[in-house]
matplotlib code that plots the C-alpha trace (Angstrom):
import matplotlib.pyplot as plt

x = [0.0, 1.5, 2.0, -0.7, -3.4, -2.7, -2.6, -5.8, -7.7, -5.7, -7.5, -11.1, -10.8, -10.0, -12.3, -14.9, -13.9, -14.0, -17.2, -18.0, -16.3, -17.5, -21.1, -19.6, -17.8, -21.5, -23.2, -20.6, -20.9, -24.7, -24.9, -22.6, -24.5, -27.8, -26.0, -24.4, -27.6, -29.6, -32.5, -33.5, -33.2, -33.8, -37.3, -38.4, -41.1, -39.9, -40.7, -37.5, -39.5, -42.3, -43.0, -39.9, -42.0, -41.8, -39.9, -36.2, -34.6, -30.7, -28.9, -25.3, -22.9, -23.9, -27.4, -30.8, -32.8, -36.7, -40.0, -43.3, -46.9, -46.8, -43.6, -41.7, -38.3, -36.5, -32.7, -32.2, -28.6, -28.3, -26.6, -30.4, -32.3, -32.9, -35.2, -36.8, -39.5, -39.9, -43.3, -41.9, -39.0, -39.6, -43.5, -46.2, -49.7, -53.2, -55.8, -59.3, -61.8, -65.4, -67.9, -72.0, -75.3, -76.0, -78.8, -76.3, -75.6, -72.1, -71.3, -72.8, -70.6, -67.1, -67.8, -68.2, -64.9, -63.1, -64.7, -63.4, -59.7, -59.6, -60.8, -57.7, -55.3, -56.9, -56.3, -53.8, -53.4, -53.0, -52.0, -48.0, -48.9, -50.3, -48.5, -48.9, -51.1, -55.1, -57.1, -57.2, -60.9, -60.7, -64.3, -65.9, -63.4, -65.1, -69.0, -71.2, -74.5, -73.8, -72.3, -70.5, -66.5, -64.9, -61.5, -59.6, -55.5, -54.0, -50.7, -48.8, -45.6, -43.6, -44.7, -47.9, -50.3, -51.8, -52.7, -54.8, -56.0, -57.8, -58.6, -59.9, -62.4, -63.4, -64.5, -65.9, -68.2, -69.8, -70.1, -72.0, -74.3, -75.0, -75.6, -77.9, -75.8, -75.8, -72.6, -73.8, -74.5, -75.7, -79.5, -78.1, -75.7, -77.0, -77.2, -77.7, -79.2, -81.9, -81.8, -81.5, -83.2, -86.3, -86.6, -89.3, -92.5, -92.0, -92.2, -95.8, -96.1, -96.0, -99.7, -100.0, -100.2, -103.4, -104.4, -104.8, -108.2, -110.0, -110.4, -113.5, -115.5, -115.5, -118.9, -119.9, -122.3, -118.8]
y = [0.0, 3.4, 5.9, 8.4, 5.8, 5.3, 9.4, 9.2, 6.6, 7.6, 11.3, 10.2, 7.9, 11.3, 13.4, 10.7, 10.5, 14.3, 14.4, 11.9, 13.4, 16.7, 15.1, 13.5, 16.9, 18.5, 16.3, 15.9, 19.9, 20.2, 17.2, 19.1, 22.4, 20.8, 19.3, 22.6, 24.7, 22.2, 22.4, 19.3, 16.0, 12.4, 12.3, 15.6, 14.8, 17.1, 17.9, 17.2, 17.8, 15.5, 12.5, 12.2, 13.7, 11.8, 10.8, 11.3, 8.2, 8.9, 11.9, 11.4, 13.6, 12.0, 11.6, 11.7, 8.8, 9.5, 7.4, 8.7, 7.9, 4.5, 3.0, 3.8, 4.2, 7.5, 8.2, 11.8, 12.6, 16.5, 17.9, 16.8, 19.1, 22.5, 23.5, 21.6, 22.2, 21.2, 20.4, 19.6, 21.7, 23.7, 23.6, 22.1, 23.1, 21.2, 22.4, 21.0, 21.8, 21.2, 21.2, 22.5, 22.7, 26.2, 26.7, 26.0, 28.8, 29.6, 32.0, 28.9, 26.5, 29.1, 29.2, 25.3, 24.8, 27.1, 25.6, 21.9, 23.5, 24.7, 21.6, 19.5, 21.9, 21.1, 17.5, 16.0, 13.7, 16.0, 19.0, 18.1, 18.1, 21.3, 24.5, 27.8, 29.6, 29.0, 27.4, 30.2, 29.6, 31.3, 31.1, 30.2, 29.2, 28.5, 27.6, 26.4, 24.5, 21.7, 23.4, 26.1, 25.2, 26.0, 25.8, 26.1, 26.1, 24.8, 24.9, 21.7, 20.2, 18.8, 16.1, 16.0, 17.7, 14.5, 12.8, 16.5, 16.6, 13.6, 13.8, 17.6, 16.3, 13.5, 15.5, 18.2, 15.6, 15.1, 18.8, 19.4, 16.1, 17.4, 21.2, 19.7, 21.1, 18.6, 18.1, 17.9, 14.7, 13.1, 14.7, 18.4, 18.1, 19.1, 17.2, 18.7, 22.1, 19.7, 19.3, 15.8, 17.1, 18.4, 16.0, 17.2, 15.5, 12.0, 11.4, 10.9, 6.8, 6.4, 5.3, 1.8, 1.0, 0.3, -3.2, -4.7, -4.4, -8.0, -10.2, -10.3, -13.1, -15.5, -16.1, -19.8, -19.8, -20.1]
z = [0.0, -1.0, 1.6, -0.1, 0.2, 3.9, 4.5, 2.9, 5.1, 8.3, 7.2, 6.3, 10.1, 11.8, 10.3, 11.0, 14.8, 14.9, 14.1, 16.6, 19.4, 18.1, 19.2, 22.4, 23.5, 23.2, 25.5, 27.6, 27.8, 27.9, 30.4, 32.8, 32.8, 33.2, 36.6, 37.6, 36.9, 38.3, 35.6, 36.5, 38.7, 39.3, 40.3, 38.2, 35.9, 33.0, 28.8, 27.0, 23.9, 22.7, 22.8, 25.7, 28.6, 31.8, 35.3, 35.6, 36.9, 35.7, 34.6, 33.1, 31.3, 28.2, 28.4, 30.4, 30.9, 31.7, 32.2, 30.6, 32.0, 29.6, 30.8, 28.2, 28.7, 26.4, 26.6, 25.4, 24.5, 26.8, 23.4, 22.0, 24.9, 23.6, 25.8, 28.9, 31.1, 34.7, 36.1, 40.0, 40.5, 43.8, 43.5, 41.5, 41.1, 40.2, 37.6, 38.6, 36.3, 36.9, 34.2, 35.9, 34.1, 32.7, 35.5, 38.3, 40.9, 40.1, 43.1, 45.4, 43.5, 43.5, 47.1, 47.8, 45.4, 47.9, 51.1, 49.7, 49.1, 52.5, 54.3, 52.5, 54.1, 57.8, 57.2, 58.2, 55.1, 52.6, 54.2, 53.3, 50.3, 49.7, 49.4, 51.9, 49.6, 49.6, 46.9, 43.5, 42.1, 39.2, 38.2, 35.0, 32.7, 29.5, 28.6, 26.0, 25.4, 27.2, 30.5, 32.2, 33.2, 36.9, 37.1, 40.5, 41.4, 44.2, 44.8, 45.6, 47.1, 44.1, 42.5, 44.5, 41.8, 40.4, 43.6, 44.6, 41.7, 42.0, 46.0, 45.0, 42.6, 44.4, 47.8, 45.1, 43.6, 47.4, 48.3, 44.8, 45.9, 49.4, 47.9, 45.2, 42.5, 39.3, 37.0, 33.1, 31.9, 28.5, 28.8, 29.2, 26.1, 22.7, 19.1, 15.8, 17.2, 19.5, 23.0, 23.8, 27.6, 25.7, 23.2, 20.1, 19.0, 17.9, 14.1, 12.6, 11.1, 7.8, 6.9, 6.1, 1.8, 0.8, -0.2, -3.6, -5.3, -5.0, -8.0, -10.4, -9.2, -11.8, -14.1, -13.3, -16.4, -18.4]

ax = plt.figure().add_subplot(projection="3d")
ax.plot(x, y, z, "-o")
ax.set_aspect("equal")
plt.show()
């Protein structure tokens, strides 16, 4: 082999490890700022960019490895992460949103959504997991035909959002039951421009053909 042809492949090789360590140099980089700033943690649930959104369970310099909500296992290289966002980091918070008939007393309802807020932070159970602030009931958040939306915000201790949310909504739906106020269901919503609640007049029968004009009788003088 002449000593040209060996330059050559000795140079394409380097180039080609350049480029990897070029790669490996940038995570390496990005993995020990993300450390060092502390954007995120092991046990952060974070969006690296969708679909990899999820629980951290392992940062490295290299790489992040995080757990989504199906069990799915995603390795991010850091150089990858642009951006990231960071649902637990110091605080989380819940979104409840409660969906009423039109005819429901919303001042009555705002008030029982706050009442429900403030028992959770007198019991002992949940009130670790709940932040200093009171329960934020914003009101009504959106409406149409088929019911009016409340939504409330209660600030959590990291992580904790989920498990309010769904201790939040399950003490609401007993306040609203002992206060008489009914959540929509499938008779308040609204099909083709026709309450199904107040259904109309029920289609008129078709009448019934008329029969077949009887035979001739026959002559029996034939």
């Amino acid at each position: 082999m002449s000593l040209a042809a060996l330059f050559a492949s000795a140079g394409v090789i380097g180039i080609a490890l350049g480029f990897g360590a070029q790669n490996l140099v940038r995570d390496m980089l990005a993995g020990w700022f993300i450390v060092v700033e502390d954007r995120y943690g092991v046990g952060d649930t974070i969006d690296a960019g969708a679909p990899a959104v999820g629980v951290v369970e392992r940062i490295t310099l290299r790489s992040t490895r995080l757990r989504d909500i199906n069990g799915i296992v995603w390795h991010v290289d850091n150089g990858e992460v642009v951006r990231v966002g960071n649902k637990t980091q110091n605080w989380s918070r819940a979104v409840i949103d409660v969906v009423v008939t039109p005819q429901t007393d919303v001042d009555l309802a705002c008030r029982l959504l706050e009442q429900v807020g403030l028992d959770m932070r007198e019991d002992p159970e949940w009130a670790p997991h709940l932040s200093d602030d009171p329960p934020n009931v914003l009101g009504v958040y959106s409406m149409d035909p088929t019911g009016v939306t409340l939504r409330v915000h209660q600030d959590t201790a990291p992580s904790s959002q989920f498990a309010v949310e769904r201790e939040y909504r399950k003490r609401v739906l007993a306040a609203f039951e002992a206060a008489g106020i009914m959540q929509t269901s499938i008779t308040q919503m609204t099909l083709m421009g026709q309450s199904l609640a107040e259904p109309g007049p029920a289609p008129t029968p078709a009448p019934a053909p008329a029969a077949p004009p009887a035979p001739p009788p026959e002559n029996p003088d034939r």
